[in-house]
BATI-996269 format. One record per residue: residue in one letter; x, y, z of N, C-alpha, C in turn; residue number from 1. Coordinates in Angstrom, 1 decimal, padded with zeros to 4 digits. Each point is the difference from the previous one (the first is absolute). Layout:
<rs>
+--------+--------+--------+--------+--------+--------+--------+--------+--------+--------+-----+
: residu :    n.u :    n.v :    n.w :   ca.u :   ca.v :   ca.w :    c.u :    c.v :    c.w : num :
+--------+--------+--------+--------+--------+--------+--------+--------+--------+--------+-----+
:      A :      X :      Y :      Z :      X :      Y :      Z :      X :      Y :      Z : NUM :
...
+--------+--------+--------+--------+--------+--------+--------+--------+--------+--------+-----+
</rs>
This chain:
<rs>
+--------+--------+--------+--------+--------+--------+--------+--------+--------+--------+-----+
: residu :    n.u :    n.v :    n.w :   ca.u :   ca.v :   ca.w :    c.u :    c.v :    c.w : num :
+--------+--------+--------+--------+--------+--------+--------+--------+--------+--------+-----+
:      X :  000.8 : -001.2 :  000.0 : -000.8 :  001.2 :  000.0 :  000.9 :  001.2 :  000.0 :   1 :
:      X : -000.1 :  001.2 : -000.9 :  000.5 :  000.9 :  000.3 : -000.1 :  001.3 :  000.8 :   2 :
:      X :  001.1 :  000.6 :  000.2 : -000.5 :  000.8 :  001.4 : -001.4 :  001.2 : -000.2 :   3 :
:      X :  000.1 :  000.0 : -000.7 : -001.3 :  000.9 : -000.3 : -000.9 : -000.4 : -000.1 :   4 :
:      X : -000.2 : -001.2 : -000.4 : -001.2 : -001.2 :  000.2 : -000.4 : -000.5 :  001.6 :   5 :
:      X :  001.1 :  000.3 :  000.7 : -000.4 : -000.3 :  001.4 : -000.2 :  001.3 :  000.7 :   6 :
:      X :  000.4 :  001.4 : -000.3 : -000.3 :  001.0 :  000.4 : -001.6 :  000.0 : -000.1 :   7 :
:      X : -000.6 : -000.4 : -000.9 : -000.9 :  000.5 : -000.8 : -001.3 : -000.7 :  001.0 :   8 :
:      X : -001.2 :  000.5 :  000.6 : -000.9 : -000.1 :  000.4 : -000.6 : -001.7 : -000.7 :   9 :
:      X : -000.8 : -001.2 :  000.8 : -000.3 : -000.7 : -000.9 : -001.6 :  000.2 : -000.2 :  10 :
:      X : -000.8 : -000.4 : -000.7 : -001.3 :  000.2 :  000.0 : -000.7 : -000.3 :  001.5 :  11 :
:      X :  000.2 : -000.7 :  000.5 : -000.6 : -000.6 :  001.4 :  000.5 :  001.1 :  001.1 :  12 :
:      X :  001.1 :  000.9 : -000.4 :  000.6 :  001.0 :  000.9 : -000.4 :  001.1 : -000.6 :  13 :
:      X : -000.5 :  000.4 : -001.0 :  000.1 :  001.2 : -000.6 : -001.2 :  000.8 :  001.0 :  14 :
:      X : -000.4 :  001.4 :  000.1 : -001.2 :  000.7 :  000.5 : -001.0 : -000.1 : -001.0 :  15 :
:      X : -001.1 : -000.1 :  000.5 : -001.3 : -000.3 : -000.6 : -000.9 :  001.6 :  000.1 :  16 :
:      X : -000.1 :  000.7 : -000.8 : -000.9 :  001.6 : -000.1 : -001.2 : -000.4 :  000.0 :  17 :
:      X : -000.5 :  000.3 :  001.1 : -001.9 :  000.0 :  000.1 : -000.7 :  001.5 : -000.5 :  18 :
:      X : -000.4 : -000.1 : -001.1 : -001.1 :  001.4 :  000.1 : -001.6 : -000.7 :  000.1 :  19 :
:      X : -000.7 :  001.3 :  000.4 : -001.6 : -000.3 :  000.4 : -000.3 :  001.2 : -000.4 :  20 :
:      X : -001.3 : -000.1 : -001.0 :  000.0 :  001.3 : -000.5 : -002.0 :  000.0 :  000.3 :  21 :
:      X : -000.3 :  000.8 :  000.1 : -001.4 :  000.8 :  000.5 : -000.6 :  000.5 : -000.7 :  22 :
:      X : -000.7 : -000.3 : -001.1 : -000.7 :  001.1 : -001.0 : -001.4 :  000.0 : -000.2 :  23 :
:      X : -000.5 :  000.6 : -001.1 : -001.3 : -000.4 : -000.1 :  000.0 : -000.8 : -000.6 :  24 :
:      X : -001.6 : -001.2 : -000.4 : -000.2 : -000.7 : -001.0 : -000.2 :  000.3 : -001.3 :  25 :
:      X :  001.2 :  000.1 : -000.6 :  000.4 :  000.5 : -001.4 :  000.2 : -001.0 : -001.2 :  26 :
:      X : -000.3 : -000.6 : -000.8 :  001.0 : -000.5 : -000.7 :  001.5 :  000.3 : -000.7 :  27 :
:      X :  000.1 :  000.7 : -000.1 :  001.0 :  001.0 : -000.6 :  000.8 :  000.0 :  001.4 :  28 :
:      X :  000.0 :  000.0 :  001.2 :  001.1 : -000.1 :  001.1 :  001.3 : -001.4 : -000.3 :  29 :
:      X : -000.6 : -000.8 : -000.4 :  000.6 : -001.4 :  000.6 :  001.1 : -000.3 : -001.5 :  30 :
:      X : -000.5 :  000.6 : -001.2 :  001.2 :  000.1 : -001.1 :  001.1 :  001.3 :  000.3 :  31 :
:      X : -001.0 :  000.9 :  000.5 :  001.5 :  001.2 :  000.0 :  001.0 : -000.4 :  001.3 :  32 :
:      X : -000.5 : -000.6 :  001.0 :  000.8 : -000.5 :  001.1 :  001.5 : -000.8 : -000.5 :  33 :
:      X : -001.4 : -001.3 : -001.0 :  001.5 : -000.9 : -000.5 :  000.9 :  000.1 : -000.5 :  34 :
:      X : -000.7 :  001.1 : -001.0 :  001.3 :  001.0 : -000.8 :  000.7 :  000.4 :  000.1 :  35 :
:      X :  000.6 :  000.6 :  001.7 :  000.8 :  000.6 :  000.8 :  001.1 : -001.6 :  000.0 :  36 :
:      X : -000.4 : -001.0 :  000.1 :  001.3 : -001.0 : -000.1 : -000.1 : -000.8 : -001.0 :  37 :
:      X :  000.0 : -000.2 : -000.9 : -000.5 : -000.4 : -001.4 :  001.0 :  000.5 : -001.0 :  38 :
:      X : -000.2 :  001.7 :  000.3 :  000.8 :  001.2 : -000.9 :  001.6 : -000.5 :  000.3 :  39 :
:      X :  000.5 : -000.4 :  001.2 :  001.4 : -000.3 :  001.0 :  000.3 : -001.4 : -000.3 :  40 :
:      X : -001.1 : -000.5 : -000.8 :  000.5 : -001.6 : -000.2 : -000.5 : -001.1 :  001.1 :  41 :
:      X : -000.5 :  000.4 :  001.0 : -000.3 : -000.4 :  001.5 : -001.3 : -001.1 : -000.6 :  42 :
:      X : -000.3 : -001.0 :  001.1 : -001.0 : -000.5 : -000.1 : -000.1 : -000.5 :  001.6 :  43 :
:      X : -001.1 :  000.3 :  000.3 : -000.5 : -000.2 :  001.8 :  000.1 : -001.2 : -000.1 :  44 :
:      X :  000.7 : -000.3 :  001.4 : -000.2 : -001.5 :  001.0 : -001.5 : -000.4 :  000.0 :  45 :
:      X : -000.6 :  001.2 :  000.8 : -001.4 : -000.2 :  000.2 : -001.0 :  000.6 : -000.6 :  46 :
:      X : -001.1 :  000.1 : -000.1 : -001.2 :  001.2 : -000.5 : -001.0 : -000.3 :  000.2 :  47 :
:      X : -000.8 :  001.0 :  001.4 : -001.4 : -000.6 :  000.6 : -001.1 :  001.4 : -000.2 :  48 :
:      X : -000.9 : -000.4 : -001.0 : -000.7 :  001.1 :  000.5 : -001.5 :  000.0 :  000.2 :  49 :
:      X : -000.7 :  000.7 :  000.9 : -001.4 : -000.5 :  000.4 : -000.3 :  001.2 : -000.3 :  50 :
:      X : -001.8 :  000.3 : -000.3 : -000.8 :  001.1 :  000.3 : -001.1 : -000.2 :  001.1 :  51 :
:      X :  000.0 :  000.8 :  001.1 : -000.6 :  000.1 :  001.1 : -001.7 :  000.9 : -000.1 :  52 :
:      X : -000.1 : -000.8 :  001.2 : -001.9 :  000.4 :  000.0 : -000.3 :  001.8 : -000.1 :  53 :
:      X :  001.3 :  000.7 : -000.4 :  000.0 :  001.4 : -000.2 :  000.3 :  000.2 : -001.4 :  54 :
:      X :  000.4 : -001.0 : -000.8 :  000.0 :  000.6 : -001.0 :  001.9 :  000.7 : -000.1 :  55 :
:      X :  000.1 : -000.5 :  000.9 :  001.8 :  000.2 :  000.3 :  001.1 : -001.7 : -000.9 :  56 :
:      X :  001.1 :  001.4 : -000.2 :  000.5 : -001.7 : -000.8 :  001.7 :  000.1 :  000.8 :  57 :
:      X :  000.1 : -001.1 :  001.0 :  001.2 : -000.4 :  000.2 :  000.8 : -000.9 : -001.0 :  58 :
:      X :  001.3 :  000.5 : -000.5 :  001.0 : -001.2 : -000.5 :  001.1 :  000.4 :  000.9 :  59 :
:      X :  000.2 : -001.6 :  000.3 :  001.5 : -000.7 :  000.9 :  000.9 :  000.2 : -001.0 :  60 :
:      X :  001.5 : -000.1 :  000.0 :  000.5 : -000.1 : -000.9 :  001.7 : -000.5 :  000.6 :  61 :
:      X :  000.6 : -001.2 : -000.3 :  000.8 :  000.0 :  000.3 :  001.3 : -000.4 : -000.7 :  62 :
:      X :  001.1 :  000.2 : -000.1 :  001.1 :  000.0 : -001.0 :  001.4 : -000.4 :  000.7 :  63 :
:      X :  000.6 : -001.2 : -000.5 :  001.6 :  000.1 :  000.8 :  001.2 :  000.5 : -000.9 :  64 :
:      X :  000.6 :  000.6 :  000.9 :  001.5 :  000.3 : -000.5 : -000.5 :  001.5 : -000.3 :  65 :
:      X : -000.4 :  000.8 :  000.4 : -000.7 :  001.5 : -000.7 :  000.9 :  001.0 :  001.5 :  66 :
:      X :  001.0 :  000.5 : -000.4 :  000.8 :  001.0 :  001.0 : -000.9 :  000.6 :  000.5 :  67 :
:      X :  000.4 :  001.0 :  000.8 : -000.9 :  000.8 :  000.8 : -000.6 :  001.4 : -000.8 :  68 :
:      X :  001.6 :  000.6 : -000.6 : -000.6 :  001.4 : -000.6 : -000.9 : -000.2 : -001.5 :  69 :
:      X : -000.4 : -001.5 : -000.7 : -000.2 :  000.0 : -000.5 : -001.5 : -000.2 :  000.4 :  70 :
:      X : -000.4 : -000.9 :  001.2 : -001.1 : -000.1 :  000.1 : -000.7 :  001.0 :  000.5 :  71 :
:      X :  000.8 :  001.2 :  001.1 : -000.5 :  001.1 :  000.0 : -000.2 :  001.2 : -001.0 :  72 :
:      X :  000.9 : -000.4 : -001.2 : -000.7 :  001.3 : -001.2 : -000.9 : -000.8 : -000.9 :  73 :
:      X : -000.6 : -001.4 : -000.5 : -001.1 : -001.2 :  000.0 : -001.3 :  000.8 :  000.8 :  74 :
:      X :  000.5 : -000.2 :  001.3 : -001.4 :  000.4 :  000.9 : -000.3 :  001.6 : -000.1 :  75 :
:      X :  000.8 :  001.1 : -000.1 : -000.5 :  000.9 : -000.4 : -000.8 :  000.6 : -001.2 :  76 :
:      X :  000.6 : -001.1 : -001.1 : -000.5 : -000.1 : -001.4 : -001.1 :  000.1 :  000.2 :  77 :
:      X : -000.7 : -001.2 :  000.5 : -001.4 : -000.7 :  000.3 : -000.9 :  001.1 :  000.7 :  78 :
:      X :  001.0 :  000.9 :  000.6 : -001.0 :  000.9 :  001.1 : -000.8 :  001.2 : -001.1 :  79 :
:      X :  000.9 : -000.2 : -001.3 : -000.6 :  001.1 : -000.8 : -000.7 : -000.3 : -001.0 :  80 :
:      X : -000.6 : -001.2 :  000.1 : -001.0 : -001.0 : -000.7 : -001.5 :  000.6 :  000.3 :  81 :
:      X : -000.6 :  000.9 : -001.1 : -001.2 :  000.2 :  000.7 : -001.0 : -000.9 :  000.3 :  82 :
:      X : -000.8 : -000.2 :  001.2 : -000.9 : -000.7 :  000.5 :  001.4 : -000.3 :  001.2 :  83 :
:      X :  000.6 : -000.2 : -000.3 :  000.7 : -000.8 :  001.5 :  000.0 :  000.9 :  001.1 :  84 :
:      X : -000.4 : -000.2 :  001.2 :  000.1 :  000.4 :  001.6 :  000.9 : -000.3 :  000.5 :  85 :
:      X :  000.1 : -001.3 :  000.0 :  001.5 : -000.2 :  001.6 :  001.1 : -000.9 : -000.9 :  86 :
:      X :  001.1 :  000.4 :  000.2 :  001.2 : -001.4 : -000.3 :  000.7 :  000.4 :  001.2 :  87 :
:      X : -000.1 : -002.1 :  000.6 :  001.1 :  000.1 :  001.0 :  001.0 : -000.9 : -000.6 :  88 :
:      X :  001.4 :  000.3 :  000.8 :  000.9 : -001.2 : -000.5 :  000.5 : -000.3 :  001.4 :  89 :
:      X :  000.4 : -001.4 : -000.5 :  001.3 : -000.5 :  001.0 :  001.0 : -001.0 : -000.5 :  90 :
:      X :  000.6 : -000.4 :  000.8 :  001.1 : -001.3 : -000.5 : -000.1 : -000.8 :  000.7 :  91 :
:      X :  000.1 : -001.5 :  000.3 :  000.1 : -001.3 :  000.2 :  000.9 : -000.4 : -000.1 :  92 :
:      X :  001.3 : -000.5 :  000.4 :  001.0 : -000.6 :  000.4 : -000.1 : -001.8 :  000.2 :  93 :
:      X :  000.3 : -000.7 : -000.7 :  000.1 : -001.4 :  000.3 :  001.1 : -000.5 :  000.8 :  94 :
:      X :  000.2 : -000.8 :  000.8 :  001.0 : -000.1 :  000.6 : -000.1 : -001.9 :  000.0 :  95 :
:      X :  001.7 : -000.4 : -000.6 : -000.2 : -001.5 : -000.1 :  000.2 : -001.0 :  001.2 :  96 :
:      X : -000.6 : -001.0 :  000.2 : -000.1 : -000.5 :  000.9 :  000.9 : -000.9 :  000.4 :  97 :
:      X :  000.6 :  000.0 :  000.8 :  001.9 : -000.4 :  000.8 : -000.3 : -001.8 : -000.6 :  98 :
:      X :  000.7 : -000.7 : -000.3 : -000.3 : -001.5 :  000.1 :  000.7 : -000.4 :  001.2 :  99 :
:      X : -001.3 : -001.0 :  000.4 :  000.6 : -000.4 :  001.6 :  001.2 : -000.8 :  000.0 : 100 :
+--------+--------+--------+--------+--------+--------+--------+--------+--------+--------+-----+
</rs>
């Protein structure tokens, strides 16, 4: 293995970007969202989205290996998506499990 290959984060170690985004029940929300990682080559780990008894539309969204300043200018993208209200983010960290 080379050393840069072992520097190098593995998928099972990499951080995991959570965004959760808040909008109205749009159609037109849930293509311009994807298009924010689509345009970057990106394709989500995860993708959950429900519409609620308001007429509100939650999508989950989750991605590994996505740095931080990337997922924070991602999430700001999204905030200027008309119809959208809330985007939160976080990150997830996996951590591997010691063999006994």
């Amino acid at each position: 293995m080379s050393p840069a290959a072992a520097s190098r984060p593995s998928a099972e170690t990499e951080p995991t970007a959570c965004f959760s985004v808040h909008a109205a029940a749009n159609p037109g929300i849930m293509p311009r969202v994807l298009e924010l990682f689509a345009k970057r080559g990106l394709v989500p780990t995860s993708w959950t989205s429900r519409v609620g008894p308001e007429q509100d539309l939650t999508i989950d969204i989750q991605i590994q290996g996505m740095d931080g300043s990337l997922m924070d200018y991602i999430a700001a993208c999204m905030r200027q998506v008309v119809g959208v209200e809330v985007v939160l983010i976080s990150e997830k960290h996996q951590t591997r499990a010691m063999p006994r």
